[in-house]
SEBA-660935 format. One record per atom (N, C-alpha, C): residue number from 1; residue in one letter; atom name; x, y, z. Coordinates in steps of 0.02 Angstrom, whole numbers. Example, Ala and Ser with C-alpha at 12.3 -4.5 7.8 and 13.67 -1.06 7.14 Angstrom:
<atoms>
   num   residu   atome        X        Y        Z
     1        A       N      660     -284      390
     1        A      CA      615     -225      390
     1        A       C      660     -165      390
     2        S       N      642     -112      354
     2        S      CA      684      -53      357
     2        S       C      645        2      394
</atoms>
This chain:
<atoms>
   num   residu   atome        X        Y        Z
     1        X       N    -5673    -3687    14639
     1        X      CA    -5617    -3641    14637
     1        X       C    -5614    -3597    14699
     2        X       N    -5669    -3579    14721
     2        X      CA    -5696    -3527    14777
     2        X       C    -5647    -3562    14858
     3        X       N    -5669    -3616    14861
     3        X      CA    -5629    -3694    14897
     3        X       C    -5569    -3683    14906
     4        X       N    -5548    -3688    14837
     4        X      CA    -5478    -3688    14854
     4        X       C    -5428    -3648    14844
     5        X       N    -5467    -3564    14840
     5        X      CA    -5418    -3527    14846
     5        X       C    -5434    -3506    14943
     6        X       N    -5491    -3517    14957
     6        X      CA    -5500    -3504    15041
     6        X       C    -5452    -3566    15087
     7        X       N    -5462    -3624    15050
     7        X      CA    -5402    -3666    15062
     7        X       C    -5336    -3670    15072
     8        X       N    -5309    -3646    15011
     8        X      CA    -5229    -3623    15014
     8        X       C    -5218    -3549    15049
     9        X       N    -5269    -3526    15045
     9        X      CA    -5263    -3440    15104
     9        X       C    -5246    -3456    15162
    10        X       N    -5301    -3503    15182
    10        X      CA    -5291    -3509    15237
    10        X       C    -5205    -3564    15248
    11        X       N    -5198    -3603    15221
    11        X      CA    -5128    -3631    15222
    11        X       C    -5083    -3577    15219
    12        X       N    -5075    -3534    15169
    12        X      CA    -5016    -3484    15207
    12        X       C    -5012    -3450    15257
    13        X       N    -5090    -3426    15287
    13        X      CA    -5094    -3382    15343
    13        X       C    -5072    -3446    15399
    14        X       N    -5084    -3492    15412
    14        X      CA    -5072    -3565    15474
    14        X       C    -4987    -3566    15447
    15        X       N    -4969    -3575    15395
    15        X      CA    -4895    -3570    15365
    15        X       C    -4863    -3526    15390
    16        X       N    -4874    -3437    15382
    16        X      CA    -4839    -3397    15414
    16        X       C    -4856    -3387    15494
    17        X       N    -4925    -3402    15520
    17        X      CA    -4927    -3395    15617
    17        X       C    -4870    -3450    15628
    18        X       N    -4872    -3536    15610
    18        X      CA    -4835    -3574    15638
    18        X       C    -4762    -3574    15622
    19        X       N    -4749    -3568    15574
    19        X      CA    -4673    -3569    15576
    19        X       C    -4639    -3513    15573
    20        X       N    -4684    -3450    15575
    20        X      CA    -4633    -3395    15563
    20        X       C    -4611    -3371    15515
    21        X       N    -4637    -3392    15462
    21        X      CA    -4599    -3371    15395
    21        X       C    -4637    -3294    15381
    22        X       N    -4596    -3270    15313
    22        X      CA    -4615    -3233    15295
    22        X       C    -4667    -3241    15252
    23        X       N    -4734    -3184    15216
    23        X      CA    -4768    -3185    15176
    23        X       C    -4744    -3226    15121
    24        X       N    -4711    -3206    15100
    24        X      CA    -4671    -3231    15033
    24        X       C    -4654    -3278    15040
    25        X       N    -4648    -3330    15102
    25        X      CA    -4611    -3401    15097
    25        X       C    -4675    -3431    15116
    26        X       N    -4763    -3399    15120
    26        X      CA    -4799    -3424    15114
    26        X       C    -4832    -3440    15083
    27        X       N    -4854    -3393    15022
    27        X      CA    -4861    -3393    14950
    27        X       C    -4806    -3448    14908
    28        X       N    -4760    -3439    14921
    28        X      CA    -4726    -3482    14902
    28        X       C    -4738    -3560    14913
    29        X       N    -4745    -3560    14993
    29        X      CA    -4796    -3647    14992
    29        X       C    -4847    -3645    14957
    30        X       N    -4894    -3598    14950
    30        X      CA    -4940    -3606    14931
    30        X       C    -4962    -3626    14841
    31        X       N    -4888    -3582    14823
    31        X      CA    -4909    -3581    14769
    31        X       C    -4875    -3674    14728
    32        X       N    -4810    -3716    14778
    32        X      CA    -4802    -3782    14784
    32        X       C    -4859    -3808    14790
    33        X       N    -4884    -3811    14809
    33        X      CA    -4953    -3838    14846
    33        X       C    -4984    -3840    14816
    34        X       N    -5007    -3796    14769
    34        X      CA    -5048    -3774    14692
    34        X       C    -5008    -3816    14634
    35        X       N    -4953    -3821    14618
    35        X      CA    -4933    -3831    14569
    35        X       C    -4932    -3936    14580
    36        X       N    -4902    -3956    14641
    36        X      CA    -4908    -4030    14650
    36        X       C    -5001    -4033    14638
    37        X       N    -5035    -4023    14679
    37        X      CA    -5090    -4019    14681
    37        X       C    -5106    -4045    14604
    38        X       N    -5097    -3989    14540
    38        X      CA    -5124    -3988    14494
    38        X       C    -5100    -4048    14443
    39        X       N    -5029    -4060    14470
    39        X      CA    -4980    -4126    14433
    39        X       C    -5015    -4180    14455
    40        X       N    -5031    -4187    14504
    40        X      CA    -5073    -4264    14530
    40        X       C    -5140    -4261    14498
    41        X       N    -5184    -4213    14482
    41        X      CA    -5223    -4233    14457
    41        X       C    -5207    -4242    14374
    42        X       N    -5178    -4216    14325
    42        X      CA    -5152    -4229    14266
    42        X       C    -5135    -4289    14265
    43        X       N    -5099    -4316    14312
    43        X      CA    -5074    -4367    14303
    43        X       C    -5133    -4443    14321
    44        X       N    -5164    -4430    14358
    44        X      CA    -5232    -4470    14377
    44        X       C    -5264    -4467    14313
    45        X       N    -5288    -4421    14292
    45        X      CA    -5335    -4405    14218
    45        X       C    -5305    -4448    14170
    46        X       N    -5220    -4451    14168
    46        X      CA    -5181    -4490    14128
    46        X       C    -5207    -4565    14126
    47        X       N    -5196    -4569    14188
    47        X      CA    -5201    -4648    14202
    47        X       C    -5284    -4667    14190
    48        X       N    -5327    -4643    14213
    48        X      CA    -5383    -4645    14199
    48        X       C    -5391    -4657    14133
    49        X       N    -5382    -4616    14084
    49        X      CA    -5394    -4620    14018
    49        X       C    -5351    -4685    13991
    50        X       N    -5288    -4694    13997
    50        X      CA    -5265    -4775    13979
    50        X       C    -5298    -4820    13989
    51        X       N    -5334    -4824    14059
    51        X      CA    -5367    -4891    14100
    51        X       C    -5424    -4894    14035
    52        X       N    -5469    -4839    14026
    52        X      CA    -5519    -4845    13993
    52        X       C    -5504    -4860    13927
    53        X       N    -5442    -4824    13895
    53        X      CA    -5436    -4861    13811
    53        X       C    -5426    -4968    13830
    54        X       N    -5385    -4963    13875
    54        X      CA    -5390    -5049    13891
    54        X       C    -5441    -5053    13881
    55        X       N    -5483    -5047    13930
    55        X      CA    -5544    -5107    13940
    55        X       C    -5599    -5074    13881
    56        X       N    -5604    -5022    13845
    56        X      CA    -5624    -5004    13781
    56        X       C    -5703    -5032    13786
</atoms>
């Protein structure tokens, strides 16, 4: 967890030096970034768990 909140920190701070945005439109990636992030793995876990009821 420690990872990847120093992770996405640092993505908004590189987010707001390079493009200029504001705080708030960095948090804002960040917090995209968090939320896909968390859908891809749900969705992996998904698939994971089907594969395994198959092959049982």
């Amino acid at each position: 967890m420690a990872v990847w909140l120093v992770a996405y920190g640092a993505a908004a701070v590189v987010w707001r030096a390079l493009e200029g945005k504001t705080w708030l439109d960095a948090l804002f990636f960040v917090g995209l970034v968090v939320v896909v992030n968390v859908v891809v793995q749900w969705v992996a876990s998904r698939v994971k768990r089907k594969v395994a009821a198959r092959h049982g």
